[in-house]
C-alpha positions in Angstrom: 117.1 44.7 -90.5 119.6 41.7 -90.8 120.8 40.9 -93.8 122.0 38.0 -95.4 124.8 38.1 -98.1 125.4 35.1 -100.3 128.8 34.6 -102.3 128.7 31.6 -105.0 132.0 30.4 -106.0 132.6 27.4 -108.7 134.3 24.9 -107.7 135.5 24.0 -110.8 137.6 27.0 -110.7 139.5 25.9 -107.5 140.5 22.9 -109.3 142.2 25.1 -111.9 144.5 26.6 -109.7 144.7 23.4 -108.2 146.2 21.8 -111.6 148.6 25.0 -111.7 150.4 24.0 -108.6 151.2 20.6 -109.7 155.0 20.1 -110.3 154.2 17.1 -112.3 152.8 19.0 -115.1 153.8 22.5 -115.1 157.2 23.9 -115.4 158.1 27.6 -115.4 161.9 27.2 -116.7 161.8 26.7 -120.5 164.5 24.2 -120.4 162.8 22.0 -118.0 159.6 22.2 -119.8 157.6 19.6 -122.5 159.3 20.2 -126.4 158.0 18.4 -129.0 159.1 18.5 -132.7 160.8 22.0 -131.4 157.6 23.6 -129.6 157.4 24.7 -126.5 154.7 23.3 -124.8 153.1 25.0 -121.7 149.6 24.3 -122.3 146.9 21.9 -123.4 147.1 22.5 -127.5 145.9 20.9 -130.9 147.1 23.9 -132.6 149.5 21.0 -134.8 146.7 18.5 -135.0 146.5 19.2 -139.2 150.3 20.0 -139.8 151.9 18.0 -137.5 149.5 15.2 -136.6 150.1 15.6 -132.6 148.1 17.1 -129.9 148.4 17.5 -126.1 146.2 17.8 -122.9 147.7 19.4 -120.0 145.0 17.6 -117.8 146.4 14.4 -118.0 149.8 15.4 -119.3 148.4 13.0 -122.5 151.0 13.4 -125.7 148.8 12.0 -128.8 150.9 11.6 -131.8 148.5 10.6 -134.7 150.9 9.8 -137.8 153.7 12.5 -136.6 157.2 12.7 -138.9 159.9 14.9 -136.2 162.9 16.1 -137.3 163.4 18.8 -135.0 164.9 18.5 -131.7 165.1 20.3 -128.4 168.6 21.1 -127.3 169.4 21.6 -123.3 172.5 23.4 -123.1 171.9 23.8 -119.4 171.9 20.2 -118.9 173.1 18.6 -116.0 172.3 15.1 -116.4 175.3 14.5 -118.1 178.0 17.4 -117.7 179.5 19.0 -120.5 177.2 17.5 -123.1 173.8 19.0 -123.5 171.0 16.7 -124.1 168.7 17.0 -127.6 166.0 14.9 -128.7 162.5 15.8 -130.6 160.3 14.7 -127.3 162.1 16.0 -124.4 160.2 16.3 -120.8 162.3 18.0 -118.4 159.8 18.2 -115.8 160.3 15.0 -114.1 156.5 13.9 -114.0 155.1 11.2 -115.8 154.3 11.9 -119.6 151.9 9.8 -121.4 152.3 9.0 -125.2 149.3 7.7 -127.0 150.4 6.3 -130.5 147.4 6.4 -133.4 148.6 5.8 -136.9 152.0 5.2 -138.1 154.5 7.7 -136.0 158.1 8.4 -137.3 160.9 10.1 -134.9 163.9 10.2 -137.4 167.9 10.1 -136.2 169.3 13.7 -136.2 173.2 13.5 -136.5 174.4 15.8 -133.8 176.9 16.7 -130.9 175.8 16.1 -127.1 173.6 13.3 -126.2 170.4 12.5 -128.4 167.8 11.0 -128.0 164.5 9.7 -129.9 162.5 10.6 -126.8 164.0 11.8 -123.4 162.4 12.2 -119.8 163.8 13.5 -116.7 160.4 11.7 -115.2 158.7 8.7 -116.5 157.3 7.7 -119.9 153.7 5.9 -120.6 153.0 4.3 -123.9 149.8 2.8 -124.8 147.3 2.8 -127.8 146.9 0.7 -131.2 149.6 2.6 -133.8 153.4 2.4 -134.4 156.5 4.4 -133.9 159.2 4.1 -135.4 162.7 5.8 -133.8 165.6 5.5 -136.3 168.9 5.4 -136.0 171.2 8.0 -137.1 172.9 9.8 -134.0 171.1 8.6 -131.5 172.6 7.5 -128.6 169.5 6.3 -126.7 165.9 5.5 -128.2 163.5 6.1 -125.0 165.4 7.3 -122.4 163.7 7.7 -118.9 165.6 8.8 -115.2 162.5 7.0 -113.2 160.6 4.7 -115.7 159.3 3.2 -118.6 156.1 1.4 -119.3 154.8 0.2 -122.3 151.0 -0.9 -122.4 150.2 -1.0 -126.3 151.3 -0.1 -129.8 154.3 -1.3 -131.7 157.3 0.5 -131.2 160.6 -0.1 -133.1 164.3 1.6 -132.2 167.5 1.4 -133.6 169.7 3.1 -131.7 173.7 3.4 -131.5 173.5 3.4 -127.7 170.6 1.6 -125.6 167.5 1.0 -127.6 165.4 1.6 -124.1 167.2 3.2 -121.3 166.3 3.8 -117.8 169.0 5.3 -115.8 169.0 7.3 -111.7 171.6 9.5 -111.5 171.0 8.8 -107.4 171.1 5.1 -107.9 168.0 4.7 -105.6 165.3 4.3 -107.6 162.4 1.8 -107.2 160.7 1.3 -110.3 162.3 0.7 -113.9 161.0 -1.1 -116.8 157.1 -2.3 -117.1 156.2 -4.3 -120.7 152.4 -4.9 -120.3 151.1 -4.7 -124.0 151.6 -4.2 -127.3 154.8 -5.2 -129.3 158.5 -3.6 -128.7 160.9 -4.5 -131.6 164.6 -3.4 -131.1 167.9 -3.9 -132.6 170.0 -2.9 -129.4 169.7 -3.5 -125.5 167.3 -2.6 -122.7 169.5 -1.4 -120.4 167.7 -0.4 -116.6 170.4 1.2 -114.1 170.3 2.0 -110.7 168.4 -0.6 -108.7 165.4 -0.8 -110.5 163.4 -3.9 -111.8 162.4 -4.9 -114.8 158.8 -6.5 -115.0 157.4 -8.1 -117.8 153.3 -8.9 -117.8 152.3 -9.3 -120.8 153.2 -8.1 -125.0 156.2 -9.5 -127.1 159.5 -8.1 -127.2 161.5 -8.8 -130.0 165.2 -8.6 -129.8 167.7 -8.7 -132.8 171.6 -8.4 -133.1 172.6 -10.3 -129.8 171.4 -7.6 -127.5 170.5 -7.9 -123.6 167.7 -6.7 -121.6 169.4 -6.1 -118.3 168.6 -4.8 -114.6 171.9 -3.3 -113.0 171.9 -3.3 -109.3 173.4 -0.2 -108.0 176.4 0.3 -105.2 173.6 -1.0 -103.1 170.7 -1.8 -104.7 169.7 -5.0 -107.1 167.8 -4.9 -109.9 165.0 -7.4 -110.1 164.3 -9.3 -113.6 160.6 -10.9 -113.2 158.0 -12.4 -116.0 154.8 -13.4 -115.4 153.3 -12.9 -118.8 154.4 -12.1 -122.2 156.9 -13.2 -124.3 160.3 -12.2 -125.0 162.2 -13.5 -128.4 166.2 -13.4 -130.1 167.2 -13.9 -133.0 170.4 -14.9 -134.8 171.7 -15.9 -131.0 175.1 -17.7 -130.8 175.3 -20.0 -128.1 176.3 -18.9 -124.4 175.1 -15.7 -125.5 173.4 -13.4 -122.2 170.1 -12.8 -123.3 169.0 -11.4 -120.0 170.5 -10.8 -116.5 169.6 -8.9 -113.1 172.8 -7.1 -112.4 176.1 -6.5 -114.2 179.1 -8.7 -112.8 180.8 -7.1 -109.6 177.3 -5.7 -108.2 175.1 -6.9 -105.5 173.0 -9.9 -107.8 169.4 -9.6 -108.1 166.4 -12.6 -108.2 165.9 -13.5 -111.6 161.9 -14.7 -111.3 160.3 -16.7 -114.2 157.3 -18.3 -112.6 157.6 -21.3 -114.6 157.9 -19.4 -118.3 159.0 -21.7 -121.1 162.3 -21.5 -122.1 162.7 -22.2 -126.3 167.3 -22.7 -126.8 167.6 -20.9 -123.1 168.9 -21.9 -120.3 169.3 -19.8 -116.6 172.4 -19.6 -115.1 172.2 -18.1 -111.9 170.6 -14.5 -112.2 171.4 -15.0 -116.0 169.7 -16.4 -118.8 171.7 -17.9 -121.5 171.4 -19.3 -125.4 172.2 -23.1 -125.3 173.0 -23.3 -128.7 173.0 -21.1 -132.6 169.6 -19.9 -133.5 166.8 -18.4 -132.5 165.5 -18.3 -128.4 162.9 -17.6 -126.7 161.5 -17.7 -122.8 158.3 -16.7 -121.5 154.6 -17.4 -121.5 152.5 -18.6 -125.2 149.6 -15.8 -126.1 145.8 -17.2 -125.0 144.7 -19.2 -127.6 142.0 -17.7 -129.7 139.2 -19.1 -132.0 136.7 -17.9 -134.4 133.1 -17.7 -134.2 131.4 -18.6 -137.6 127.4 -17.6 -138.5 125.3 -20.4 -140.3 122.0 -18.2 -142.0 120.3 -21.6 -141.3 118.0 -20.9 -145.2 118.8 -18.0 -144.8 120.6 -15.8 -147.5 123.7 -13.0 -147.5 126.9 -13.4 -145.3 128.2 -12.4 -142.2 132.3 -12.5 -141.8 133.6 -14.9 -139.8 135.6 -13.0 -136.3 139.2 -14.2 -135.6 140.6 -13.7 -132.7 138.1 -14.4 -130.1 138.9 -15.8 -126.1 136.3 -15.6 -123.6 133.3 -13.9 -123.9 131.9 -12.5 -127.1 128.6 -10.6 -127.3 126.0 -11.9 -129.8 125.5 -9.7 -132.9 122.3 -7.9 -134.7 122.1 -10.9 -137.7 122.2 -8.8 -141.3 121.2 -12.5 -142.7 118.1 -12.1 -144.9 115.3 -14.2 -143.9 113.6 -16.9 -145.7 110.3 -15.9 -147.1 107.8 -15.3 -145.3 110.2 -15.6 -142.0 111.6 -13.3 -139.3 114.9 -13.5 -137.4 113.8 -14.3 -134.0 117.3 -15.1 -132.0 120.7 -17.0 -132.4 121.0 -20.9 -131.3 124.9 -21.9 -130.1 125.1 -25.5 -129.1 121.5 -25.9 -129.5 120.6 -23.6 -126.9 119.0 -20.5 -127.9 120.7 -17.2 -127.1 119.3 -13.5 -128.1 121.1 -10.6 -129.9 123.4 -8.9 -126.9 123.6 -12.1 -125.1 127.3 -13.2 -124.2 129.1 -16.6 -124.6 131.9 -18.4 -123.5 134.0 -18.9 -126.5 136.9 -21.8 -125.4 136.7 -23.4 -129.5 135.5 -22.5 -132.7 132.0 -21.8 -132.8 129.6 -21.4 -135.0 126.4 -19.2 -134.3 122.9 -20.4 -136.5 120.0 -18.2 -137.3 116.4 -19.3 -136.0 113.7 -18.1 -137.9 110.1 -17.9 -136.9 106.6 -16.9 -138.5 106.9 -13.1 -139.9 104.5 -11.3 -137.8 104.8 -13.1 -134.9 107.1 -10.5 -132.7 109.8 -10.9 -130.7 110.8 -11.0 -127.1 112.6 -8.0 -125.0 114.4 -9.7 -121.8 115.6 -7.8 -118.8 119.1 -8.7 -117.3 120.0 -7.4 -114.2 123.6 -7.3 -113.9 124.5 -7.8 -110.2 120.8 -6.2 -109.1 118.0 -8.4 -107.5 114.5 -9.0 -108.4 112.8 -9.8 -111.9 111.2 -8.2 -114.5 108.6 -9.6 -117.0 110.0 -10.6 -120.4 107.9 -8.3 -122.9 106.7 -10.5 -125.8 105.3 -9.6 -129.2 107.5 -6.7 -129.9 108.0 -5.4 -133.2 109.6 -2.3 -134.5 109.8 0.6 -131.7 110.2 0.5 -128.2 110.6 2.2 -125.2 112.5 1.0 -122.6 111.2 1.1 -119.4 111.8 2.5 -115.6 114.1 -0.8 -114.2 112.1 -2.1 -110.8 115.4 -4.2 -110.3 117.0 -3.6 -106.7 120.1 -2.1 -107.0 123.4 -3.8 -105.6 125.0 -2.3 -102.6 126.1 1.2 -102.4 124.6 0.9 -106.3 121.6 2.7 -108.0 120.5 2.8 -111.7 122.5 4.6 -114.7 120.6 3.5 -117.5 119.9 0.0 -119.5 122.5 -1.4 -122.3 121.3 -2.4 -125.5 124.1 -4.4 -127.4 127.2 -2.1 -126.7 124.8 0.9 -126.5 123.6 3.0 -122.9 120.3 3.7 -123.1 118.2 5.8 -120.8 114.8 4.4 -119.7 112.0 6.3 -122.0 114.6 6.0 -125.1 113.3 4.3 -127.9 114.5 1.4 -129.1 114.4 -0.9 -132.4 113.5 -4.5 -131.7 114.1 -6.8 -134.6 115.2 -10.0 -133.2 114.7 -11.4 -129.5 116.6 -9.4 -127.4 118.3 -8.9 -123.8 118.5 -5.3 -122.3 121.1 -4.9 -119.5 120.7 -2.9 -116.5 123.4 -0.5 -115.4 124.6 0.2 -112.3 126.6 3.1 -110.9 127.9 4.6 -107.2 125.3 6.0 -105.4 125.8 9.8 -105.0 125.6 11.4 -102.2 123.0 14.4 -103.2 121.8 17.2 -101.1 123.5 19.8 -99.6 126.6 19.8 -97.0 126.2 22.8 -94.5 129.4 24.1 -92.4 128.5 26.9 -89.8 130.5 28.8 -87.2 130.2 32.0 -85.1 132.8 34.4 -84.6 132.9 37.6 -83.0 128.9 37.7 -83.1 128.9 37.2 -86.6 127.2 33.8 -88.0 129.3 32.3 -91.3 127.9 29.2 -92.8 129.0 27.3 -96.3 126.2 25.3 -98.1 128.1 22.9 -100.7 124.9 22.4 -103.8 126.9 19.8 -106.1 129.5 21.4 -107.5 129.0 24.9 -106.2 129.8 26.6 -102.8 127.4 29.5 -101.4 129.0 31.0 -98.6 126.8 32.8 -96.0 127.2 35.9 -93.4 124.3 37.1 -91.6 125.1 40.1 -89.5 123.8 40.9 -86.2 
């Protein structure tokens, strides 16, 4: 009688000890592990999500500080970065992967007067900041604000230092590294330099730095490396400048000089100078590239009554709203007219000016019309008219894009799944959504050894191993 003997294994606890083995994440030696406000931090945690305001996800190595106040820093008295003076700060990452700070709220790191060097936040790896709140690093005793050994980017939020050292410092003990400084969002407000050492650039994409108290932001080229300085986007600002003041320069005098690459920015009281940028005269300076210029789209309730706010801030396109107007009497809202040409809730515009969006009314009664997009697919599908009140969204006979097949329909900013229900109210547009095809079915593996037949049958995300013996 030959039998056959399955074993089932999860994949999804292979990846676990996958995740254990990464070096960017996990560190076994205390003092080359993640600190925060004190803590040691080993694992994914929101134990200090009420009393502290921070949480963190081992996953994506994702810091989330959500209104945090640290006074308490980690002190490496082991530290070899820079001998004979042990390195403090309350963030300290002595792992040497790359941390990522998400900033919600307002976020305070306060100045501890101390011995050693101290910092506001320290990395022996690289340092990610990005979301929509502030930090705030203050002053006393700091000698650097952000420090990083590999690099530093900043993607969103505010951030303000005051340092008595570098504000933001990147710095290779090996003076080989490739990548430095990366300002792509948000706003970075400091009151000292931006110092990046040891060959690496400095790239600015997009955001606003401000810079106060005649500081620099400088790319040191190595004993054999440069230091590139490039902006393609962005904007970078000084104030209180003095004239023949160096705003910004790729490598410090006596090293090999790096390119200095503005792709045409504007320069306000600045003028370059070889691989050095320069204040022409007292004041305030500026160089780089002016923010996209945004307008506001405006609702007319066409007889109508009630408001809608007016939103700022809008470039590009902008997706038609649900109107909260109240119609005439004896009217319905039946769709939106921009430049005379009507446009249905969840339709999207081109906004290059102010615009303003009018209500059309029609008969009460009447119904209104459900249109189907399809976003990339092929085909057509019948508009539905005289709907009123509940809906159900349909199966999508679209044809699918290549490699593509259907997720579900979008209604507004809303997924929906074909069969939901839906509340029609005005006329409307309902977007098909498309996704990567998966692959389904089974994979199968099979070999014979020593008369005995082995196969693996991978179902999804689960592996069945098979033995039949003889």
């Amino acid at each position: 009688m030959k039998k056959i003997i399955p074993i089932m294994i999860a994949l999804s606890m292979l990846t676990i000890c996958f995740v254990a083995f990464d070096s960017d994440v996990v560190a076994t030696d205390p003092d080359n592990g993640l600190w925060v406000n004190s803590h040691h931090v080993t694992d994914s945690t929101t134990e200090y999500s009420e009393s502290e305001h921070w949480s963190y996800d081992l996953s994506t190595n994702t810091l989330t500080l959500n209104g945090v106040d640290f006074t308490l820093s980690h002190v490496d008295e082991n530290d070899t970065f820079y001998p004979g003076s042990p390195i403090a700060s309350p963030i300290y990452d002595g792992r040497g992967g790359a941390l990522k700070i998400v900033l919600n709220g307002n976020n305070i790191i306060r100045g501890l007067a101390g011995s050693g060097v101290e910092n506001g936040i320290f990395s022996l790896g690289s340092l990610e900041f990005s979301g929509s709140g502030t930090l705030t690093i203050n002053d006393v005793g700091y000698t650097h604000g952000i420090f990083a050994d590999k690099f530093i980017a900043i993607k969103g939020g505010t951030i303000n230092t005051n340092s008595t050292g570098f504000d933001v410092h990147v710095f290779s003990s090996n003076w080989q590294m490739t990548d430095g400084f990366l300002m792509q969002g948000g706003e970075l407000n400091i009151t000292n330099s931006i110092d990046i050492n040891g060959g690496a650039g400095i790239s600015i994409t997009g955001g606003r730095i401000n810079v106060e108290n005649r500081k620099t932001i400088a790319a040191f080229g190595g004993p054999s490396f440069d230091g590139p300085f490039e902006i393609t986007g962005g904007m970078i600002s000084y104030s209180g400048c003095v004239a023949d003041d160096a705003l910004a320069f790729g490598s410090a005098s006596g090293d090999p000089h790096s390119v200095l690459s503005l792709h045409d920015a504007v320069l306000t009281n600045v003028v370059q100078d070889g691989n050095m940028l320069k204040a022409v005269a007292d004041g305030d300076a500026s160089f780089g590239f002016a923010a996209p210029a945004t307008y506001t789209v405006s609702f007319d309730a066409n007889g109508g009554s009630g408001t809608m706010a007016d939103v700022t801030g809008v470039s590009g396109s902008y997706t038609l709203p649900t109107s909260t107007f109240t119609a005439p009497a004896g009217k319905e809202f039946k769709c939106w007219s921009v430049a005379d040409v009507e446009k249905n809730v969840g339709d999207s515009i081109t906004v290059t000016a102010n615009t303003t969006v009018k209500a059309i009314w029609q008969t009460a009664g009447t119904g209104y019309t459900v249109t189907f997009d399809a976003n990339g697919g092929t085909g057509t599908m019948d508009k539905k008219t005289g709907v009123s009140g509940e809906y159900t969204l349909p199966e999508s006979t679209f044809t699918a894009p290549d490699g593509k097949e259907f997720k579900c329909w979008k209604v507004g900013e809303d997924e929906k799944n074909a069969g939901d229900k839906i509340t029609v109210s005005s006329d409307i547009t309902v977007k098909a959504v498309w996704k990567d095809k998966s692959s389904g079915g089974s994979n199968n593996i099979g070999l014979i050894i020593g008369g005995v037949i082995a196969g693996i049958v991978v179902v999804g995300a689960v592996a069945f191993f098979l033995i039949r013996r003889p």
